[in-house]
GUDO-200906 format. One record per residue: residue number from 0; x, y, z of N, C-alpha, C, O in turn. Coordinates in steps of 0.02 Angstrom, whole numbers. Atoms other than C-alpha are relative to their C-alpha. Layout:
% residues N
[node NUM, [X, Y, Z], [X, Y, Z], [X, Y, Z], [X, Y, Z]],
...
This chain:
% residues 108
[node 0, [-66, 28, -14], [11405, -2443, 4673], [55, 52, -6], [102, 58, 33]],
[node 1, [-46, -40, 21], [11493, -2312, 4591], [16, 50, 60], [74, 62, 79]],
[node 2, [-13, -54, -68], [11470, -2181, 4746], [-10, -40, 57], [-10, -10, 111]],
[node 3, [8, 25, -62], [11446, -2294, 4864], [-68, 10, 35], [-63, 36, 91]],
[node 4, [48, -39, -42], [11265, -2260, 4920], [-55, -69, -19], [-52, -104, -69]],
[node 5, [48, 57, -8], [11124, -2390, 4953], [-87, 43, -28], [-115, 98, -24]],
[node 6, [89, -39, 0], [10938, -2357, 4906], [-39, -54, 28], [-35, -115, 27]],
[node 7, [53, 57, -12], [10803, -2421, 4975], [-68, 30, -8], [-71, 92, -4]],
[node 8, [50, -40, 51], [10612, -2397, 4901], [-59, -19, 66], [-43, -55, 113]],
[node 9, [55, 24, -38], [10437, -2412, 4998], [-68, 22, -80], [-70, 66, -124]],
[node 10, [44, -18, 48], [10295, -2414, 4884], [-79, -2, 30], [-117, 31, -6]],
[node 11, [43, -15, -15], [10142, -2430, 4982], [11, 33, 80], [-11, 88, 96]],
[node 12, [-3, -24, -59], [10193, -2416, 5164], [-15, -49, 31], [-2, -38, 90]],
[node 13, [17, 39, -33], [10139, -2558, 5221], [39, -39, 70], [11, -68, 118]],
[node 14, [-42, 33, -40], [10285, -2622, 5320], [-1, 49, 61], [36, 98, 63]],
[node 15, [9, -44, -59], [10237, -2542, 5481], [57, 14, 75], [56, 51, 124]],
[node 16, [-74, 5, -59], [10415, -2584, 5589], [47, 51, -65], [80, 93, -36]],
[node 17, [-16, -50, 47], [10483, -2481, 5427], [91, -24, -2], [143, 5, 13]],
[node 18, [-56, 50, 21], [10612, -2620, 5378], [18, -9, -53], [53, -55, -73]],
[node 19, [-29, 10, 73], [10620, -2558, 5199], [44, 60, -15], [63, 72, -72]],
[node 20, [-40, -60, 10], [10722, -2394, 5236], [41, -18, 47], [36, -46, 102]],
[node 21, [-103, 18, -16], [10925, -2400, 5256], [18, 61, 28], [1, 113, 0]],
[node 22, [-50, -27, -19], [11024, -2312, 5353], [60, 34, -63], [83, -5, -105]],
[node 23, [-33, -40, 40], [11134, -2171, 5252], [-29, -42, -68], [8, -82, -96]],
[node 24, [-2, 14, 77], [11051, -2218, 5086], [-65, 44, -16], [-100, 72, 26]],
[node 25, [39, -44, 22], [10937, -2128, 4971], [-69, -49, 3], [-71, -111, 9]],
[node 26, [48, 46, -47], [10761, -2172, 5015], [-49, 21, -63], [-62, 81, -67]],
[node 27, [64, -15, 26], [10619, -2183, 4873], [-51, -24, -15], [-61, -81, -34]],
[node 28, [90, 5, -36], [10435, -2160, 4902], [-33, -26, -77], [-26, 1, -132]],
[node 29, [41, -5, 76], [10336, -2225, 4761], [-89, 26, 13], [-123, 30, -37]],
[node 30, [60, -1, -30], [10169, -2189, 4843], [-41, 51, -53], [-102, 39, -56]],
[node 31, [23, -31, 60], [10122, -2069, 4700], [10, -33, -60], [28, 9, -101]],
[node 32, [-20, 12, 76], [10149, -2166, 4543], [-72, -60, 24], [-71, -119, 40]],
[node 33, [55, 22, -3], [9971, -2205, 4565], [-55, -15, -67], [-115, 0, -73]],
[node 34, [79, -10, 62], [9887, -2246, 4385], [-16, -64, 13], [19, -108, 37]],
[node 35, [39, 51, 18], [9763, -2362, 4359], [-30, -14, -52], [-58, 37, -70]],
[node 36, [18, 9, 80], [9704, -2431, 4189], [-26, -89, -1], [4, -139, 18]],
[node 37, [20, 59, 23], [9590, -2570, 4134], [-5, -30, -58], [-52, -12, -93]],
[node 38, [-6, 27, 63], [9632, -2673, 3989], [-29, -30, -23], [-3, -85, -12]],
[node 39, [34, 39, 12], [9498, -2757, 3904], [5, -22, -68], [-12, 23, -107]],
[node 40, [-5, 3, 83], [9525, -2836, 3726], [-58, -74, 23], [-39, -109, 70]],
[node 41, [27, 58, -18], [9393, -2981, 3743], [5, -38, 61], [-8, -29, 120]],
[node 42, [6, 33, -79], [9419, -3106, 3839], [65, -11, 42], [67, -45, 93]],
[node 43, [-49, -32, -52], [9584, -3053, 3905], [-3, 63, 34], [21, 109, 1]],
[node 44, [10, -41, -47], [9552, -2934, 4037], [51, 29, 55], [48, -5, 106]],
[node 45, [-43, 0, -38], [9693, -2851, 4134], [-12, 75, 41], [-48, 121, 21]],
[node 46, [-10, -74, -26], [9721, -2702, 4249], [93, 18, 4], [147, -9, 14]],
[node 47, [-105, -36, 3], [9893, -2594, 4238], [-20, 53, 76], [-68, 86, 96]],
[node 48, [16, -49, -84], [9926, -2510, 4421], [54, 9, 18], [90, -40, 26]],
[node 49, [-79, -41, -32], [10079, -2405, 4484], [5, -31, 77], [-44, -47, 111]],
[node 50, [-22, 32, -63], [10175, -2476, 4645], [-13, 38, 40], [19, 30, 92]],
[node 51, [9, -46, -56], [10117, -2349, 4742], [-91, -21, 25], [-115, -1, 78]],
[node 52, [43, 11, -33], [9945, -2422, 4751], [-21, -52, 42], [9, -105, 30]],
[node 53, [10, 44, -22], [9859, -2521, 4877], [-61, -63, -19], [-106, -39, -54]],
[node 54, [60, 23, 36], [9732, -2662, 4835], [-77, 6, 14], [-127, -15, -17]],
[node 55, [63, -24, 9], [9607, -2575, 4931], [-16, 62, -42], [-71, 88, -43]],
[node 56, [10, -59, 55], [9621, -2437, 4807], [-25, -27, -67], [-67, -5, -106]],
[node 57, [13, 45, 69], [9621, -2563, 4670], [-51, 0, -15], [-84, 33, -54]],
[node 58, [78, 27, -13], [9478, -2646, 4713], [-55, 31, -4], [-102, 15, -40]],
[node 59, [50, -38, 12], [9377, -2520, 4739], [-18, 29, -61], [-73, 21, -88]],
[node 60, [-5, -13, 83], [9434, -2426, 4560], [-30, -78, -29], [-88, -62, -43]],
[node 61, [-4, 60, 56], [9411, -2606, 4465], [-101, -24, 18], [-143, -46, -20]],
[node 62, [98, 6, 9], [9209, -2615, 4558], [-39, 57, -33], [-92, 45, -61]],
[node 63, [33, -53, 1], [9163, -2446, 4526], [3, -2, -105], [-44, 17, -139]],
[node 64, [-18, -6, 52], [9245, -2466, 4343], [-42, -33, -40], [-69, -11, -90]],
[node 65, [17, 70, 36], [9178, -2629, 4293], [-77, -15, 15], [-108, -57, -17]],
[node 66, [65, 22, -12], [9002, -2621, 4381], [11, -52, 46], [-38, -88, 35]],
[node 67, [-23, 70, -51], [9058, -2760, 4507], [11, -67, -55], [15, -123, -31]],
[node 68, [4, 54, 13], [9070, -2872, 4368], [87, -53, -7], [105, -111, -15]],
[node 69, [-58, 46, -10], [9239, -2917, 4380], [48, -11, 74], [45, 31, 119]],
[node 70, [-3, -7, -54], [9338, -2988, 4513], [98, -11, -9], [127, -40, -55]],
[node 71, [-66, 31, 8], [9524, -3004, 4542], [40, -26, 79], [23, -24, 139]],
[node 72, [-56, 41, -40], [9672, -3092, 4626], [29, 55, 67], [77, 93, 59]],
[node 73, [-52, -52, -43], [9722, -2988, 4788], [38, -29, 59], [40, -87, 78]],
[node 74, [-37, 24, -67], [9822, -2993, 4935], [-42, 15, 59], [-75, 67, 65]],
[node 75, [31, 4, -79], [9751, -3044, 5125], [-44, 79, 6], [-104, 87, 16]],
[node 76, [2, -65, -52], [9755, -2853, 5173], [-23, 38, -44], [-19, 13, -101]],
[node 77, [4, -32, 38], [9701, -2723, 5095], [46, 57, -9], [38, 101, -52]],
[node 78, [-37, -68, 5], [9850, -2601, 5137], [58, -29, -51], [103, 7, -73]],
[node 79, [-66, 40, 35], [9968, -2721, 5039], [-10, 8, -84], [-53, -16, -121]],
[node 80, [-23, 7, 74], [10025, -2684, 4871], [-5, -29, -57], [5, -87, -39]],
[node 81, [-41, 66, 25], [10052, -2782, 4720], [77, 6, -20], [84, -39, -62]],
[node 82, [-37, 2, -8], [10230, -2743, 4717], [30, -71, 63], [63, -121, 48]],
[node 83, [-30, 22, -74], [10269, -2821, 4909], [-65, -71, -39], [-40, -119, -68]],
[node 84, [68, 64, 14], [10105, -2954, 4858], [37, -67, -57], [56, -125, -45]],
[node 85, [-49, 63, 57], [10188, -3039, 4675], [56, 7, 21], [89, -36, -8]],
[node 86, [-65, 45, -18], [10355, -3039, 4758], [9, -30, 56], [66, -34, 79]],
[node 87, [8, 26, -42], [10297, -3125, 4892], [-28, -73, -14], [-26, -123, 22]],
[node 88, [3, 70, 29], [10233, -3256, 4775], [-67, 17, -29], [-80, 3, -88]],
[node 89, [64, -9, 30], [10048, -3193, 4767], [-62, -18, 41], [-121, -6, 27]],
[node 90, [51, 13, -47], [9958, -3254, 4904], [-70, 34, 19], [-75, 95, 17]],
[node 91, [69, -36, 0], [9785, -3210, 4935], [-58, -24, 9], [-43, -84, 8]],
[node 92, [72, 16, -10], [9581, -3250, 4965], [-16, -58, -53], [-44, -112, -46]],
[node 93, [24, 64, 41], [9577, -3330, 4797], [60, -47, -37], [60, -80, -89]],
[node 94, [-55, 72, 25], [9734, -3440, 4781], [-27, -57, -6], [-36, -76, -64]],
[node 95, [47, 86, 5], [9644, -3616, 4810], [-40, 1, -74], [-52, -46, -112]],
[node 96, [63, 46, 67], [9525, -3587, 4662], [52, 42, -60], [30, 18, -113]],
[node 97, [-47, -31, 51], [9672, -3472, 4534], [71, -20, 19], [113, -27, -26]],
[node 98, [-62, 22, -3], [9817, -3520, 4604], [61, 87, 5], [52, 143, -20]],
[node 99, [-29, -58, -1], [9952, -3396, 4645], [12, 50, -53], [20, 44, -114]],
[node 100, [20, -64, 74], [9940, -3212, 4574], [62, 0, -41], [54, 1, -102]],
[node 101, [-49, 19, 19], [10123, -3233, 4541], [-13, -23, -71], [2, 13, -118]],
[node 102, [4, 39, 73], [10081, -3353, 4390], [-34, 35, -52], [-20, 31, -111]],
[node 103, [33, -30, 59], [9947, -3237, 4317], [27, 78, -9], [-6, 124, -33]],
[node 104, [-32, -76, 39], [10069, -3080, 4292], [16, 11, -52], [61, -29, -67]],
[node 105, [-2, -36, 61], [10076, -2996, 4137], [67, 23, -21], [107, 7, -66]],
[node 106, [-73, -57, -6], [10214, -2883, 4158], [39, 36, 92], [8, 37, 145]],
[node 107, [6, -5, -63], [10314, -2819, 4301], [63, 76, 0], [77, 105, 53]],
């Protein structure tokens, strides 16, 4: 506000008409803030993942990690985020039987 300057962020790329970058504003990429981390204390089980990844990156990290034994909440596509995904509500393959991913976020 103070200088007058707009930002606007992309974090996976997915938006392929490229309707998340502004005109005169500062433009940032998150596409590197790529960690991944699996949290297991019993029987709460979580993954921590930077906005720069996609959920076919996920996915793949969370089979290779886990042995296939776990499965999680993703979005339709695999180029889609969970940034653009939980603020979209959460939609995904296994909504009908978990219910939107939205509800099972941790942190954000």
């Amino acid at each position: 506000r103070w200088h007058n300057m707009r930002i606007s962020v992309l974090s996976t790329g997915h938006h392929m008409d490229v309707r998340n970058i502004a005109d005169n504003a500062v433009h940032i990429v998150m596409t590197q803030f790529d960690e991944k981390t699996l949290l297991d204390a019993g029987e709460e089980k979580h993954i921590k993942v930077g906005p720069g990844q996609t959920f076919g990156e996920i996915t793949e990290f969370v089979k290779e990690e886990t042995y296939g034994e776990w499965a999680i909440a993703t979005g339709g596509d695999s180029t889609v985020g969970p940034y653009g995904w939980a603020t979209g509500g959460g939609h995904g393959y296994l909504s009908r039987l978990t219910g939107l991913g939205a509800d099972h976020l941790v942190a954000m």
